[in-house]
N, C-alpha and C positions, 0 to 999 in steps of 0.2 A: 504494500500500500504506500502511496509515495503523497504527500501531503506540500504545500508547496510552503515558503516562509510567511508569503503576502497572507495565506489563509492562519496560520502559527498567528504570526501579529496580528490579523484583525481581532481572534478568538481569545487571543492574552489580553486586546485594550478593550476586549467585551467582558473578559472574567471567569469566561468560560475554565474548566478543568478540562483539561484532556488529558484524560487516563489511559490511554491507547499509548500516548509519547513520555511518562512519566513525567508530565509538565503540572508544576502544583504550585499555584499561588500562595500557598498559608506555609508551606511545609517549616517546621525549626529545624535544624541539625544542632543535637548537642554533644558534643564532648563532654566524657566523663571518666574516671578513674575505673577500674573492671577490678571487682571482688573474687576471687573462686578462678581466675585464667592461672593458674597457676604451673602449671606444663603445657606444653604447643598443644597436644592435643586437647584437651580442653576447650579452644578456639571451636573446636568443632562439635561441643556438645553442647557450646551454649548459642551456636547458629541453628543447632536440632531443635531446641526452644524458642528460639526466635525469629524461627522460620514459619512458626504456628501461627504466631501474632500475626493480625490482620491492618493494625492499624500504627504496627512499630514494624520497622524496618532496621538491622543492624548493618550500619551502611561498611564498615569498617574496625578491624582490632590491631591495635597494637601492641602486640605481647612484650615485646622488649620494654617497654613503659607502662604496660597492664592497664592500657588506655581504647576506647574504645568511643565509636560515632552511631547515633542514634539518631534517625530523619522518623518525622510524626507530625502529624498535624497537631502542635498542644492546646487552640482556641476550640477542637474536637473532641481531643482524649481528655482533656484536663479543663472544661469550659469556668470552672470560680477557684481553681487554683493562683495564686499568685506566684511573679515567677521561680521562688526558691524552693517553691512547693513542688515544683517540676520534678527535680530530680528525687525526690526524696517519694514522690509519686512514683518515677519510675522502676526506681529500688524497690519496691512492695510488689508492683507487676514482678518485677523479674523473678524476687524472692521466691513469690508465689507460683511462679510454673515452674522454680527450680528446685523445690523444697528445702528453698536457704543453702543451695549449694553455688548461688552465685548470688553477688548483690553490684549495685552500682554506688559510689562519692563521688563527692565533685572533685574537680582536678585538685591536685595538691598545690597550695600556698607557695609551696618551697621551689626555689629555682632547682633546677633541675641538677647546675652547677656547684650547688652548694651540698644536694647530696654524697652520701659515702655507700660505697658498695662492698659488701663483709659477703663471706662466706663461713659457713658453716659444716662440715663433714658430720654424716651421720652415717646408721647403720640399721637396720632394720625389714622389717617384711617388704618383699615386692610389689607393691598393690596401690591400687588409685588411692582406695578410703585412708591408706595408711599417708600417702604423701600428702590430701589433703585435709588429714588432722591436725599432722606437724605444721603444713603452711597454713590453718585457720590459728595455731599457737603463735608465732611469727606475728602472722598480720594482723593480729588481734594488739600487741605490744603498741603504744602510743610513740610514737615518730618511725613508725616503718610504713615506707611509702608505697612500695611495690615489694612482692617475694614472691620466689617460686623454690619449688620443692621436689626432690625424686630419687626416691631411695634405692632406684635403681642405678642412678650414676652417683648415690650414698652423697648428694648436697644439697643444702639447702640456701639460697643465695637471698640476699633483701637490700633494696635501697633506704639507708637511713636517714635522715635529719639528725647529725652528730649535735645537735643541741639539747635533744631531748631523749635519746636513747644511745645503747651501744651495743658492741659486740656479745660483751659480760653478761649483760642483762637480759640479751636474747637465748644465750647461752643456759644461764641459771633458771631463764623460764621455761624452757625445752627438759632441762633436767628432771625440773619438778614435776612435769609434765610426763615422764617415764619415758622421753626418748631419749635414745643412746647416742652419744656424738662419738666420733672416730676416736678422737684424743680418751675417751675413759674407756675405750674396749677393750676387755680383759682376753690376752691370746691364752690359747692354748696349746 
């Protein structure tokens, strides 16, 4: 079907939608920080979820920044939200078709420049559920920006805000948590 531009431009300065060209007047794009992308594959379970959605579209993830683009009509989905309500709107959706295994924040504060990137070695079961326990312990810690997790290549990585957290602390909360990191693993 071939649509000419002169017909495009009349239909945009009338208002029309056309849904056929994915051309959308109202649409937002919002960037946000991604909860639960915690190994690449992951990307792909929460496009499984968000492929369902009818009126959210996941335009985009960026795993290396655990960031991710969301295009929606919000004057449709969200019509007496105001706009901080947005995101915290959409965290609930996601939550809710993902049974809290992924959520959305808003982008982080902190220049990107000013984080610190620590690692962690661990040890442990080979399993999704098991990598994403240790990285809901991690990113649950206040000034970890981004982590990810996989006990299959035994580390766990997170970008910090050295102002308000550290290495130690993630460390000691892992501990207490009964995972194993490389450094206490008893040989035999």
């Amino acid at each position: 079907m071939t649509i000419s531009n002169a017909f495009i431009k009349t239909a945009m300065a009338m208002g029309f939608l056309l849904v056929a060209l994915n051309v959308h007047a109202d649409e937002t794009k919002t960037k946000v920080r991604l909860f639960g992308v915690f190994s690449p594959d992951r990307e792909k379970d929460l496009r499984k979820i968000t492929d369902e959605w009818v009126d959210i579209k996941l335009e985009s993830v960026d795993f290396k920044h655990a960031e991710g683009v969301f295009v929606f009509d919000a004057d449709k989905l969200f019509p007496k939200a105001k706009p901080e309500q947005i995101i915290t709107n959409l965290d609930n959706k996601l939550r809710t078709s993902s049974n809290s295994t992924f959520g959305i924040k808003p982008l982080s504060t902190v220049a990107k420049d000013k984080l610190v990137r620590i690692e962690i070695g661990v040890v442990g079961l080979d399993c999704k559920a098991c990598s994403f326990a240790a990285y809901n312990i991690v990113a649950g810690v206040d000034g970890v920006e981004q982590a990810t997790c996989s006990f299959k290549e035994g580390l766990i990585t997170a970008l910090i805000d050295p102002a308000k957290t550290q290495k130690a602390v993630l460390e000691d909360t892992l501990k207490k948590r009964n995972v194993t990191l490389k450094q206490d693993q008893v040989t035999k």
